[in-house]
MDAnalysis code that builds the backbone (N, CA, C; Angstrom):
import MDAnalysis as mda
import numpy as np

u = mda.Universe.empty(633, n_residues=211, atom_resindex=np.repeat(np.arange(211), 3), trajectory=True)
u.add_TopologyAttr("name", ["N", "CA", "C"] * 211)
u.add_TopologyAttr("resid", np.arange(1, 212))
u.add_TopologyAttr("resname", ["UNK", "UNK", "UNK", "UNK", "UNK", "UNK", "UNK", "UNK", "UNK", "UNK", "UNK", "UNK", "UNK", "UNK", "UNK", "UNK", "UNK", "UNK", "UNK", "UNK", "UNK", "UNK", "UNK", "UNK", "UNK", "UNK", "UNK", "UNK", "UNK", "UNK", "UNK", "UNK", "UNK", "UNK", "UNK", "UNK", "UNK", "UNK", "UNK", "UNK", "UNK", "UNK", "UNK", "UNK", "UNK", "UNK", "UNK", "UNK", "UNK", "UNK", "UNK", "UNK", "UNK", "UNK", "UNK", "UNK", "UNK", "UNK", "UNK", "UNK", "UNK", "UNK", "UNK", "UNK", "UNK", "UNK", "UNK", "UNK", "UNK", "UNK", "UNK", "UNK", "UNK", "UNK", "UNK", "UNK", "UNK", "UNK", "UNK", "UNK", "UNK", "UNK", "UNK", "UNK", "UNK", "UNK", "UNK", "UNK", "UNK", "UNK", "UNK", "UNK", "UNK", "UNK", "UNK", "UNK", "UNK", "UNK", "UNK", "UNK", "UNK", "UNK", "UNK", "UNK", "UNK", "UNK", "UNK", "UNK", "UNK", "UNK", "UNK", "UNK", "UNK", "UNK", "UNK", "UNK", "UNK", "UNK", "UNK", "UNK", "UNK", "UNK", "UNK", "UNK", "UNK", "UNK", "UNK", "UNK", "UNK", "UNK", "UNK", "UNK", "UNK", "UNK", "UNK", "UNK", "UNK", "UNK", "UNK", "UNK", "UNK", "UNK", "UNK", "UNK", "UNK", "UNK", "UNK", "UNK", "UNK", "UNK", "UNK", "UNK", "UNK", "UNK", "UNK", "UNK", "UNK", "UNK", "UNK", "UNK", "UNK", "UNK", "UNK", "UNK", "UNK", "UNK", "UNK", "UNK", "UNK", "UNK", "UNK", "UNK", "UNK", "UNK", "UNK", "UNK", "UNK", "UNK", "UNK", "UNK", "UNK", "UNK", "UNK", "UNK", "UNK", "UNK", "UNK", "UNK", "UNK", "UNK", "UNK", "UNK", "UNK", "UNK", "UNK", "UNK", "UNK", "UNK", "UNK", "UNK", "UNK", "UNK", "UNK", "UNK", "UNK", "UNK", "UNK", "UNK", "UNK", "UNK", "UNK"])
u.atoms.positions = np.array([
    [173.747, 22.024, 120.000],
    [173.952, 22.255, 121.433],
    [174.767, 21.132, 122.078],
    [174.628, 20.119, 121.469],
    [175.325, 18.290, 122.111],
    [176.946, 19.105, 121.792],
    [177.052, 19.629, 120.489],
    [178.722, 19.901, 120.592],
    [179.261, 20.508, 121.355],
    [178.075, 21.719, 121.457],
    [178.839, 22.810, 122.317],
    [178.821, 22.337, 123.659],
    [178.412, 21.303, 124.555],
    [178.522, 20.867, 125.509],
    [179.346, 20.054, 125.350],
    [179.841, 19.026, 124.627],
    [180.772, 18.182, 124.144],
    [182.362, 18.639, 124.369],
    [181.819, 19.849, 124.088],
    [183.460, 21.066, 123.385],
    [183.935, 21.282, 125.117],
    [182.511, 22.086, 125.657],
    [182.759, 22.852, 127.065],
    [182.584, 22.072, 128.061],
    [181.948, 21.060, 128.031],
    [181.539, 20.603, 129.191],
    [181.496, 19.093, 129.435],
    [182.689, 18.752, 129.039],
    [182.942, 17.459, 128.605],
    [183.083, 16.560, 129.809],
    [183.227, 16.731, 130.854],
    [182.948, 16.204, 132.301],
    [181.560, 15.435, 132.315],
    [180.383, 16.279, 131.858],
    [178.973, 15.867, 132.107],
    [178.727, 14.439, 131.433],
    [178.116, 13.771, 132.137],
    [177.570, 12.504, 131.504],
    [176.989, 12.500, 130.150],
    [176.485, 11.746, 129.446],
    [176.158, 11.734, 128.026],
    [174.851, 12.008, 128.053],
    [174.425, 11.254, 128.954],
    [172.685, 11.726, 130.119],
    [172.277, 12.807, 130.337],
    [173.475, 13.285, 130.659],
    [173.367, 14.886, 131.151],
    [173.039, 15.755, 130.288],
    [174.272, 15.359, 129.210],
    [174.342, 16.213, 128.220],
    [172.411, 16.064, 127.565],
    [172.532, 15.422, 126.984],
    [171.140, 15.308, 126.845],
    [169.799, 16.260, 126.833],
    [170.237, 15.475, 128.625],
    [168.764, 16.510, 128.659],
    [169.131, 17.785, 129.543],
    [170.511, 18.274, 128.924],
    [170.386, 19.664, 128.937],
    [169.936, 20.264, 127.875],
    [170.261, 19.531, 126.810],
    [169.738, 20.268, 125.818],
    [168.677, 20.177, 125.658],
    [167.816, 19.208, 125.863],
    [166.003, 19.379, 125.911],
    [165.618, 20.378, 126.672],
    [166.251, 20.840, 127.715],
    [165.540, 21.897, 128.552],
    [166.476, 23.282, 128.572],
    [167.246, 23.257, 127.938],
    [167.998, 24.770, 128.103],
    [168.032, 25.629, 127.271],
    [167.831, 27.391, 127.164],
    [167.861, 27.948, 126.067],
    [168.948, 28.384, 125.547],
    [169.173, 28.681, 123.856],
    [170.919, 29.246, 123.792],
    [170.730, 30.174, 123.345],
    [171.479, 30.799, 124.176],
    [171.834, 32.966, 123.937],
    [172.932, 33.321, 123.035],
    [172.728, 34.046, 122.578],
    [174.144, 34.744, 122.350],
    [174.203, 36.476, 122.335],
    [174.599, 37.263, 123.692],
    [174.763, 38.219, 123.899],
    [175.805, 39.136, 123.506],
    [175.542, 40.478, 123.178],
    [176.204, 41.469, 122.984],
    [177.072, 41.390, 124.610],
    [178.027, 42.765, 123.983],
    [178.848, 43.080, 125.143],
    [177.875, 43.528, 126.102],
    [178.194, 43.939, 127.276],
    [177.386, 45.399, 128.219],
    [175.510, 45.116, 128.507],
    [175.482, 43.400, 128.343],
    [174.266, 42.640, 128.655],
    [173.659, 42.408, 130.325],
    [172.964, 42.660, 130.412],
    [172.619, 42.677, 132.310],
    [172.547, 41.335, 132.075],
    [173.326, 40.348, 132.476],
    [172.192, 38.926, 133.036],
    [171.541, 38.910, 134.441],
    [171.920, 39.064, 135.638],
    [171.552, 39.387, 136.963],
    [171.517, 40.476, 137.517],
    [170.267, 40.610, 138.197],
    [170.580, 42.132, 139.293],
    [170.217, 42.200, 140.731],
    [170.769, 42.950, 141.456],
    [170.402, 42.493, 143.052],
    [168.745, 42.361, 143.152],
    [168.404, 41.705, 144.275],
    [167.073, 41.695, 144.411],
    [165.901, 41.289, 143.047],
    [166.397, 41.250, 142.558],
    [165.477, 40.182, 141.003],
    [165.235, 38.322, 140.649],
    [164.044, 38.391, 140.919],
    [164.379, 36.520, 141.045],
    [164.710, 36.027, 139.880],
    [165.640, 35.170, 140.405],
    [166.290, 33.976, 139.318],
    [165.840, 32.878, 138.911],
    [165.295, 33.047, 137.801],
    [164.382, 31.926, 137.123],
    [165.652, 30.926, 135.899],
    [167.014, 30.915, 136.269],
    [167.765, 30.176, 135.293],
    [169.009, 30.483, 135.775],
    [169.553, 29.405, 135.250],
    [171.119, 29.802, 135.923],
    [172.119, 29.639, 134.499],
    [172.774, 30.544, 133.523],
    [173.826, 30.553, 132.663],
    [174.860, 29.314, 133.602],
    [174.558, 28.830, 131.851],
    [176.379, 27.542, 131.657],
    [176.928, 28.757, 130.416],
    [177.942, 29.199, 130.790],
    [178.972, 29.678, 130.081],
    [179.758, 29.219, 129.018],
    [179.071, 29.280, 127.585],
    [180.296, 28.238, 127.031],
    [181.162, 29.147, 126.382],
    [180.960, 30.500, 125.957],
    [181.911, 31.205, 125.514],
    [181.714, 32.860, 126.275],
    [183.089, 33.776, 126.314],
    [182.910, 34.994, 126.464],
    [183.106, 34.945, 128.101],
    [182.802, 36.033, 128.467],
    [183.178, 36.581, 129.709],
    [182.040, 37.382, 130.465],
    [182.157, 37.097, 132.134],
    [181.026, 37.794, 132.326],
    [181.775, 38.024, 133.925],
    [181.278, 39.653, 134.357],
    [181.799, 40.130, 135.439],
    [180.692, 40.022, 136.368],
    [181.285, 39.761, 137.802],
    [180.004, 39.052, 138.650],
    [181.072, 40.287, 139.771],
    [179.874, 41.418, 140.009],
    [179.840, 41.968, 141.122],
    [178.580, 42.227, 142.003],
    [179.242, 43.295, 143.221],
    [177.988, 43.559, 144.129],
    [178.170, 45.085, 144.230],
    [176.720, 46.054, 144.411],
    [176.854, 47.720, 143.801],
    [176.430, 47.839, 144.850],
    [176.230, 49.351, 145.288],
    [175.416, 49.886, 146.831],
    [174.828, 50.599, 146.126],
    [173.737, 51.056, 147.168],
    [173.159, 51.972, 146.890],
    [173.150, 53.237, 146.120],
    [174.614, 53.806, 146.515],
    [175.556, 54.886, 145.924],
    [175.685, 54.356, 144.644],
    [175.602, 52.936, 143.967],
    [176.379, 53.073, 142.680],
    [177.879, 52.400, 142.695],
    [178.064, 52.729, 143.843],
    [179.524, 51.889, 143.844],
    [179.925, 50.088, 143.697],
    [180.646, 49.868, 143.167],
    [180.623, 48.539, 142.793],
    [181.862, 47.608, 143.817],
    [181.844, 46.114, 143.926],
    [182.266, 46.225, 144.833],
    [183.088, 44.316, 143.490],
    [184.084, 44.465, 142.795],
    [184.177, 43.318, 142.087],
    [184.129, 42.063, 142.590],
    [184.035, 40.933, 142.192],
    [184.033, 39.862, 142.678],
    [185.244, 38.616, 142.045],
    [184.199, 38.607, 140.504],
    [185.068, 37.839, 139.756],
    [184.862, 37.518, 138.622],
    [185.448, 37.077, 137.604],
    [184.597, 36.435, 136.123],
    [184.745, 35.511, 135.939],
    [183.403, 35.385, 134.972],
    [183.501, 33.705, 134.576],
    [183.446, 33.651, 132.928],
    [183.629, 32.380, 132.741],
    [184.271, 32.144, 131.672],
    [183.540, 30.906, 131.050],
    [184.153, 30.630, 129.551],
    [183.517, 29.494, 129.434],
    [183.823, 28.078, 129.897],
    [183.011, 27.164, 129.673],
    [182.949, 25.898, 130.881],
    [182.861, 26.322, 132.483],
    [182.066, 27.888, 132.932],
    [181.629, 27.763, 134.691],
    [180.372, 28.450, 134.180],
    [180.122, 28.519, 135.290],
    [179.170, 28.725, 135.953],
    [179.119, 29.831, 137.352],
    [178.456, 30.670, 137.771],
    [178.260, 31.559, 138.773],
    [178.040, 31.113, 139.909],
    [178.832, 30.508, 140.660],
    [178.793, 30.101, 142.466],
    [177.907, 30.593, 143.212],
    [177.837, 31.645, 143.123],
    [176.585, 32.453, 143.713],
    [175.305, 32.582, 142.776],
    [175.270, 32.567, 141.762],
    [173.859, 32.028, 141.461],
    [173.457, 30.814, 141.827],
    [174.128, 29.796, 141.759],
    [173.764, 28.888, 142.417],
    [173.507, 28.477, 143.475],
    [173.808, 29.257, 144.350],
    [173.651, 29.535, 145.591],
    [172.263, 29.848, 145.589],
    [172.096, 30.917, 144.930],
    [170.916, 31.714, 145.718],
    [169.001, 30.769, 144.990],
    [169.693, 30.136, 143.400],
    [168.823, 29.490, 143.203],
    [168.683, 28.364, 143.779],
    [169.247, 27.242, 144.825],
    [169.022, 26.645, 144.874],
    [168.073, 27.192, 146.166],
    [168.234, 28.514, 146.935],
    [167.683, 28.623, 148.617],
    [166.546, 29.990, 147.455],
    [166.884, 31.287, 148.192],
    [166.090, 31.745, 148.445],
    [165.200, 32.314, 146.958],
    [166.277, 32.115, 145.788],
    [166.373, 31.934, 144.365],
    [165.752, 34.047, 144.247],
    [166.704, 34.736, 145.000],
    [166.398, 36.180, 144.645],
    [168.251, 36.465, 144.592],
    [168.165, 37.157, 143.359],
    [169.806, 37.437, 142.885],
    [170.296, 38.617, 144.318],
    [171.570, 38.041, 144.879],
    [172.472, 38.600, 145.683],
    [173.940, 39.780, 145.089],
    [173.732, 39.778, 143.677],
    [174.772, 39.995, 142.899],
    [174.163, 40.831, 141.464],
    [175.395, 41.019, 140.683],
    [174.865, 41.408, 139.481],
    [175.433, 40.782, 138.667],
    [175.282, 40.700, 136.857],
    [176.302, 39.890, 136.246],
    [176.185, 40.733, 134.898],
    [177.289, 41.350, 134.380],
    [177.168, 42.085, 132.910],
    [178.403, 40.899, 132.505],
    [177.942, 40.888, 130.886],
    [178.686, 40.702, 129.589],
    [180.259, 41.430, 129.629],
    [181.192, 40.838, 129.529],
    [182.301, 42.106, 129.252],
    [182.540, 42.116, 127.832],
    [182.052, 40.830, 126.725],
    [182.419, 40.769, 125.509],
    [181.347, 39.828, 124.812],
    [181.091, 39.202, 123.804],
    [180.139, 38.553, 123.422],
    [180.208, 37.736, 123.872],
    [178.814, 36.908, 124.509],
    [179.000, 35.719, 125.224],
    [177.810, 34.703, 124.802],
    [178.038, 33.450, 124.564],
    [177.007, 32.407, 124.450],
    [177.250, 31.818, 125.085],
    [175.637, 31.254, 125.669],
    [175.561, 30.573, 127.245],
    [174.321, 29.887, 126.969],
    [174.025, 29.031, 127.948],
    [172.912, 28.277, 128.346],
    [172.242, 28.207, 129.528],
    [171.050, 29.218, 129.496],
    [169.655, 29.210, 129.869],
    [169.542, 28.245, 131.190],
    [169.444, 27.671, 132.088],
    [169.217, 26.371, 132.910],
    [168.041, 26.682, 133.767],
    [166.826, 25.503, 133.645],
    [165.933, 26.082, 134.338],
    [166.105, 25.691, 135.672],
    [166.221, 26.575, 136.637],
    [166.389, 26.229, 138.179],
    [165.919, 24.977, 138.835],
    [164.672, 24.630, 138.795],
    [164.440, 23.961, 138.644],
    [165.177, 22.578, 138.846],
    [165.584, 22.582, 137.764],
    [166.352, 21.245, 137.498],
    [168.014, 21.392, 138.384],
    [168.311, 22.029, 139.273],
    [169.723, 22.364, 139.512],
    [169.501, 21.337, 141.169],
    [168.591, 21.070, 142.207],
    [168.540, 20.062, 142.998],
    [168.544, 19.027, 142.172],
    [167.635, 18.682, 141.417],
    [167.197, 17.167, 140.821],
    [168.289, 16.939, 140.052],
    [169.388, 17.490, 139.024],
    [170.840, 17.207, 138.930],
    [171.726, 16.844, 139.874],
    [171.744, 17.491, 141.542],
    [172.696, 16.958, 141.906],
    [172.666, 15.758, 142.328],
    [171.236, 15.330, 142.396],
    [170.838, 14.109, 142.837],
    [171.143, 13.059, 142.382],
    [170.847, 13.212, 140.397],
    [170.735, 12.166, 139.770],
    [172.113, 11.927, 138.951],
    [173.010, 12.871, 138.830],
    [174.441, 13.067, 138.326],
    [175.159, 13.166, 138.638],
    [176.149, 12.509, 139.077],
    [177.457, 12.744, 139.789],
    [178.216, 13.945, 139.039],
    [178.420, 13.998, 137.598],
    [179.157, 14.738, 137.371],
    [178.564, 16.432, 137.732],
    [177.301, 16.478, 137.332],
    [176.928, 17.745, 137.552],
    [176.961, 17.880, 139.322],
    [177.177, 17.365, 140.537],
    [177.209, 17.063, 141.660],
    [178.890, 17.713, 141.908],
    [179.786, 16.734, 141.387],
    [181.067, 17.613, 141.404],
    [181.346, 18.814, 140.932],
    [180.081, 19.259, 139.737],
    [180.772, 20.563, 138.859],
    [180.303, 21.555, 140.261],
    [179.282, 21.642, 140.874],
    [178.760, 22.227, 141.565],
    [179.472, 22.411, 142.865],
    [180.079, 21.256, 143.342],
    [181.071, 21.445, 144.669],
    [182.469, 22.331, 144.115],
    [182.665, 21.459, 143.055],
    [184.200, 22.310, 142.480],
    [184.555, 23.978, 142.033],
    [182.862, 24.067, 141.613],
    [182.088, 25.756, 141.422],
    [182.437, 26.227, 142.854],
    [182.023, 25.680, 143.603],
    [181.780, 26.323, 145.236],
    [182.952, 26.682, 145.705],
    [184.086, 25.487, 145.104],
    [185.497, 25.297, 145.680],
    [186.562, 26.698, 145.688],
    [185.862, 26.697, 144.048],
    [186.985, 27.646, 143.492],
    [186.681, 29.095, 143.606],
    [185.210, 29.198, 143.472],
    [184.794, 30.794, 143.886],
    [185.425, 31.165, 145.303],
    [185.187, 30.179, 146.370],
    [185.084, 30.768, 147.747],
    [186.870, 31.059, 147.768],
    [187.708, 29.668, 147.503],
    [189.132, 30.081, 147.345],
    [189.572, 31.769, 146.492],
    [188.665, 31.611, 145.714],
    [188.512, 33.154, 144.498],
    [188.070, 34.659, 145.669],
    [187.660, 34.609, 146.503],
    [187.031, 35.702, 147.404],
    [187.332, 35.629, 148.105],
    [188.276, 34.958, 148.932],
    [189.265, 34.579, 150.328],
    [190.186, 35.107, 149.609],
    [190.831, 35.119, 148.253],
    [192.096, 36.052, 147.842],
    [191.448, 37.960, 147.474],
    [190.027, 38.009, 146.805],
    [189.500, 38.950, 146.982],
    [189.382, 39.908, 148.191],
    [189.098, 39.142, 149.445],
    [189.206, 39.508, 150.754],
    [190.760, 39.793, 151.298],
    [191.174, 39.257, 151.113],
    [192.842, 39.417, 151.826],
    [193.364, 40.745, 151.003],
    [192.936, 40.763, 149.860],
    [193.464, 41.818, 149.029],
    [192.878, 42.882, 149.391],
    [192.155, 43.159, 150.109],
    [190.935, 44.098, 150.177],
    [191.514, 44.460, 151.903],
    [191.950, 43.476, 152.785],
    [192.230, 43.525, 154.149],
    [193.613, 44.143, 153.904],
    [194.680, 43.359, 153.198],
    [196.189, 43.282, 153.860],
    [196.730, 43.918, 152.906],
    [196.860, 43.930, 151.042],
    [197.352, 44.874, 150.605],
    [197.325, 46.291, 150.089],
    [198.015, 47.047, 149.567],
    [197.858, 48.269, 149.426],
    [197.618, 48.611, 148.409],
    [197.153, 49.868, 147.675],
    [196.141, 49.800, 146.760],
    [197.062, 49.438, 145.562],
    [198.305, 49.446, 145.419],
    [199.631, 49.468, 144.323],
    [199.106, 48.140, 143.980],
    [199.588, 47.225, 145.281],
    [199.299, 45.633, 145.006],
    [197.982, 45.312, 144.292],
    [196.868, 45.841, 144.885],
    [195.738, 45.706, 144.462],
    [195.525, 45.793, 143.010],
    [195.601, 47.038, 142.211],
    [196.176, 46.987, 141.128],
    [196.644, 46.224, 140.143],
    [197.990, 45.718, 140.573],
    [198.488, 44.701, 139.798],
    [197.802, 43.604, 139.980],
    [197.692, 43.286, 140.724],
    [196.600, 42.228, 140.762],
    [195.530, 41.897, 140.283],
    [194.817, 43.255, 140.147],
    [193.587, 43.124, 139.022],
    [194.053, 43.238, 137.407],
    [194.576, 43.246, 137.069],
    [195.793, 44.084, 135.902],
    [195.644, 42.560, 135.391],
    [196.396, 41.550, 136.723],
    [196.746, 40.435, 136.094],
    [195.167, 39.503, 135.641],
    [193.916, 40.259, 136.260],
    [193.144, 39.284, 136.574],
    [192.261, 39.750, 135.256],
    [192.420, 40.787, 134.488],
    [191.477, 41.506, 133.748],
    [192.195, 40.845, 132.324],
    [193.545, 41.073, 132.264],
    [194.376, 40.200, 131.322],
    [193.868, 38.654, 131.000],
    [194.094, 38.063, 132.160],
    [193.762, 36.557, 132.145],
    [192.132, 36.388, 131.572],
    [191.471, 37.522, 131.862],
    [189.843, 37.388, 131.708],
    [189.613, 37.303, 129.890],
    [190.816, 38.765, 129.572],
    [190.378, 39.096, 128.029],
    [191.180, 37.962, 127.224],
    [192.199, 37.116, 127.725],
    [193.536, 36.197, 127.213],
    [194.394, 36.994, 126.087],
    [194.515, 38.218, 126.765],
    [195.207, 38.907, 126.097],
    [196.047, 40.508, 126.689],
    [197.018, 40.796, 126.571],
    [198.245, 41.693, 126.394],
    [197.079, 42.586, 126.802],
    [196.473, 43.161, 126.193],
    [195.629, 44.129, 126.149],
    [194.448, 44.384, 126.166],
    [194.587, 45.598, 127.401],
    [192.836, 45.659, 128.466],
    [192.352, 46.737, 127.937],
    [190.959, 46.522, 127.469],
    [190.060, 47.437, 127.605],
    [189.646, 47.888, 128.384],
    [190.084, 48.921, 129.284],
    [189.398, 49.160, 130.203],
    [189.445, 50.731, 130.644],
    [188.423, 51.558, 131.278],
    [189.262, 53.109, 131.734],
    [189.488, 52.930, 132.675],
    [189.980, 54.586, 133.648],
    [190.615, 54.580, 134.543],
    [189.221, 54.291, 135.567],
    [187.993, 54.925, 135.392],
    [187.170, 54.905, 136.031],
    [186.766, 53.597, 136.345],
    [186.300, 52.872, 135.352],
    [185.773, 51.541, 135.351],
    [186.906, 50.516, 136.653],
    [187.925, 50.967, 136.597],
    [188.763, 50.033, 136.952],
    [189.138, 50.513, 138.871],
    [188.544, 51.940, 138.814],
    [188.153, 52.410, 140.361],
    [187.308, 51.990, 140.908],
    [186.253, 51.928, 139.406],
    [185.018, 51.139, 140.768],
    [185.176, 49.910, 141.303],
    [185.608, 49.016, 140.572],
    [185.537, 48.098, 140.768],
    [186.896, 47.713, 141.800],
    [187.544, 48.786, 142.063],
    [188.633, 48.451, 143.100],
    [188.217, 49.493, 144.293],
    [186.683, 49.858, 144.148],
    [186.128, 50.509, 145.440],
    [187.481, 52.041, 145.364],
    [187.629, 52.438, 144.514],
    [188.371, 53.869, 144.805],
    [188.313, 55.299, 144.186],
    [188.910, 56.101, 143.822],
    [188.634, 57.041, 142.511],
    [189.061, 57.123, 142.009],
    [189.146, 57.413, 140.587],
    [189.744, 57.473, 139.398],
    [191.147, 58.040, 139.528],
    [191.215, 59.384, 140.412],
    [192.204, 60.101, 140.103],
    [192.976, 58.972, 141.339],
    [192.786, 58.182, 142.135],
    [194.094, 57.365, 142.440],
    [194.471, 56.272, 141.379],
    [193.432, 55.846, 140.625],
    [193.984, 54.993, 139.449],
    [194.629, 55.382, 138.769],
    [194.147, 56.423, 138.066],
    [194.904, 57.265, 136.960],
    [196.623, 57.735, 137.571],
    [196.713, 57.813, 138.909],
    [198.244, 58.464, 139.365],
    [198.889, 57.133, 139.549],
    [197.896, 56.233, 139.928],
    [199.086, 54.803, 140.218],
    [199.330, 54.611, 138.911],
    [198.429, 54.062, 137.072],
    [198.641, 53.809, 136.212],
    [199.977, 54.275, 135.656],
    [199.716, 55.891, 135.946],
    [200.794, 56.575, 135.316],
    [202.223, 55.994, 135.646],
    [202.304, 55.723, 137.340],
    [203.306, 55.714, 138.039],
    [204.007, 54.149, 137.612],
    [203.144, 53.142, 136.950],
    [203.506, 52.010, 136.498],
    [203.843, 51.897, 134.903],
    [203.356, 53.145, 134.214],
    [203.853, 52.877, 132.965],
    [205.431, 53.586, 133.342],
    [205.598, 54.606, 134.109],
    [206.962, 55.273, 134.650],
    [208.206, 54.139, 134.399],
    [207.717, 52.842, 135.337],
    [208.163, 51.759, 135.605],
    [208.179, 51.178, 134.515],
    [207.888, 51.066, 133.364],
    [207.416, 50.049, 132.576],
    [207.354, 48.947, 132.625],
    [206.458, 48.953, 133.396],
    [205.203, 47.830, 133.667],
    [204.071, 47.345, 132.412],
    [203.542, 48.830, 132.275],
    [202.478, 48.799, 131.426],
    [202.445, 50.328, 130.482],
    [201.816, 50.313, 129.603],
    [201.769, 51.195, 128.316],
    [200.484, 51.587, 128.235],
    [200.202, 53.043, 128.510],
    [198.607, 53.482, 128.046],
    [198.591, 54.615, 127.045],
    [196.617, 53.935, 126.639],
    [196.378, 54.929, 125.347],
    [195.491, 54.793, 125.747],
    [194.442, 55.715, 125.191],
    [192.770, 55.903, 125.317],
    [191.898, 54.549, 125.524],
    [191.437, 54.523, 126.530],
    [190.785, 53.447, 126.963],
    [191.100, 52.141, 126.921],
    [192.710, 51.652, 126.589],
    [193.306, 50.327, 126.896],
    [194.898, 51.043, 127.490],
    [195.157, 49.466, 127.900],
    [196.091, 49.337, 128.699],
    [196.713, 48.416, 128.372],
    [198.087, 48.497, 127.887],
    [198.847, 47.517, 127.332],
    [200.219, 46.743, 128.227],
    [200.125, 45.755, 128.787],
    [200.406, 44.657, 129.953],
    [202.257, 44.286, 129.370],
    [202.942, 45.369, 129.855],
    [204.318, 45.239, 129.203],
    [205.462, 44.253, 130.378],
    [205.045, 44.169, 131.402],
    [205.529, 43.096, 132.682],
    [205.395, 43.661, 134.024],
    [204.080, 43.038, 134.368],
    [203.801, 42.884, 135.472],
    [204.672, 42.472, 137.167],
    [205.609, 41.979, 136.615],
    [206.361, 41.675, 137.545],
    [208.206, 43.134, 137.687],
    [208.119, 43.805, 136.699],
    [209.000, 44.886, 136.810],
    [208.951, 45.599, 137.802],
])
């Protein structure tokens, strides 16, 4: 566990490192894994050291509303959030691919920022980058149109898998852009037209985004 913090999380004090590993458990999840769900208390907060994990918010209906992913070396801004106050999940968090992570008992997430500077910055810089991350979520959601929107997630689903090519359907990729399939499926089409991008059964192949 000292490596794999060594590897990912090389910021943390040697202290730190430590006695994270005395107190943290290590997972290693399948794809399509619940870690969080709205309204469920949070007894731990995932350190991410490998894999990918999609952090949205659903309604009632089912509808999903995306947020963002994380990756290895973060951590969930909003879990941390909610464990440090009211410690009941505001969000949800699935697996998009195999992921190993570390367990953190809540607990210990005040008494770190106290006693560690580094875990003190990881936590402001967490805060930094999510909220900058959902102020572009928001604007996208206010000011552009669903085309833009699109590419935009295109680029963001790419960057997530580090690769050319998305797994993803047409559906999956409505919900999470709050729309219906059959406008995904007519914009997709209308961008491979362009060649932009290249589709086959349940991926999407990222031929230039900027065409």
């Amino acid at each position: 566990m000292i490596e794999d913090l060594r590897r990912t999380f090389s910021q943390f004090e040697p202290e730190l490192m430590q006695e994270i590993s005395s107190v943290a458990i290590l997972e290693e999840l399948p794809a399509n894994t619940l870690l969080m769900d709205v309204g469920l208390p949070i007894r731990s907060m995932p350190l991410i050291l490998s894999g990918n994990v999609k952090i949205f918010r659903e309604d009632e209906d089912g509808r999903e509303l995306f947020l963002y992913y994380i990756e290895g070396g973060e951590a969930c801004a909003l879990s941390l959030i909610c464990s440090g106050r009211e410690r009941i999940s505001k969000i949800k968090a699935i697996t998009m691919d195999q992921v190993r992570l570390l367990r953190i008992p809540i607990e210990k997430m005040d008494e770190w920022m106290q006693r560690y500077s580094s875990w003190y910055l990881f936590v402001l810089e967490t805060y930094q980058f999510r909220l900058e991350g959902m102020l572009q979520t928001i604007d996208q959601i206010a000011f552009k149109n669903m085309d833009e929107r699109l590419l935009n997630h295109l680029r963001v689903l790419s960057e997530a898998a580090n690769s050319y090519v998305i797994e993803a359907t047409h559906r999956s990729i409505a919900a999470e852009l709050g729309t219906s399939r059959e406008v995904i499926s007519r914009l997709l089409k209308r961008l491979e037209h362009r060649g932009v991008i290249s589709l086959s059964r349940n991926h999407i192949k990222i031929i230039d985004l900027f065409a």
